[in-house]
N, C-alpha and C positions, 0 to 999 in steps of 0.2 A: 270790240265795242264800237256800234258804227256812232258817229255824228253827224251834221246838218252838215252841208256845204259851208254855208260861211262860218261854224265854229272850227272847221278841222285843222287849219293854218293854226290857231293861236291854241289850241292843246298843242298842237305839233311841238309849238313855240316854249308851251312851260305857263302859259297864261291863264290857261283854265285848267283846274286841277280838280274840279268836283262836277261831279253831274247829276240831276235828280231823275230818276225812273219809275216808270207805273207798271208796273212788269208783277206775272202773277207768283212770279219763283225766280230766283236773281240770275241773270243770264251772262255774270262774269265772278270770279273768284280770289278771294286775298291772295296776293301774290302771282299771279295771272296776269301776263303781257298781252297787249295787243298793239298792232299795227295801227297808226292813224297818221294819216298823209305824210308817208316816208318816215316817223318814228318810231318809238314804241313808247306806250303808259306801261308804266304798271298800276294794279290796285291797291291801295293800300288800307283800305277801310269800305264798310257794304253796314248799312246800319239801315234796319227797317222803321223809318219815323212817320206819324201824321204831318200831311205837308206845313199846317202850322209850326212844326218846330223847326221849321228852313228860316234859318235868318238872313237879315239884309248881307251880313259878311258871305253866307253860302252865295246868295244870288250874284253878287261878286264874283266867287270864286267860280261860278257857272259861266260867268262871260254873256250876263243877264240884264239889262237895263233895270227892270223890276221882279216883284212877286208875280208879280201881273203876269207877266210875258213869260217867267219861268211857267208857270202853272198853266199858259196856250202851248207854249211845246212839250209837257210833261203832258198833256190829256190830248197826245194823240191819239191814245191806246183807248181812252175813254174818258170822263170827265172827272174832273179834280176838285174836290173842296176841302174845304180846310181840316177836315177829319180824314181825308182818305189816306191810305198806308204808300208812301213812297220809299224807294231804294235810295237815299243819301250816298250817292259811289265817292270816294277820294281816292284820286290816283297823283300820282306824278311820272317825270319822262324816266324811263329806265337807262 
């Protein structure tokens, strides 16, 4: 599971534990480890939601300033609005 340069330090850390994705089919799996900047996550949860149902607690746990900002880095794949189907990932460090 890749991240941004400036998020991958503080998943590494245990800081950020969730991530929202725009993905047409989910590209990581329950219980599936991955490597991020010298740890490992694992996943613990893949729940396909409308991005409205991201609460201000997820954006938190994304390591997110806002809604706002989550939904400029979630629509790099293509544009996000409040109805569109996003991957809610929850992981923690393994």
């Amino acid at each position: 599971m890749q991240f941004s340069a400036e998020l991958r330090d503080e998943v590494a850390a245990g800081r950020i534990t969730m991530s929202v994705r725009l993905w047409q089919r989910p590209q990581v799996r329950v219980g599936g480890r991955y490597p991020v900047a010298g740890s490992t996550i694992e996943v613990t949860s893949i729940e396909l939601v409308p991005f409205s149902a991201i609460t201000a607690e997820d954006v938190a746990r994304c390591g997110e300033q806002d809604r706002e900002v989550l939904r400029a880095r979630a629509a790099h794949s293509g544009p996000v609005d409040d109805d569109t189907p996003v991957y809610r990932i929850e992981f923690k460090l393994a």
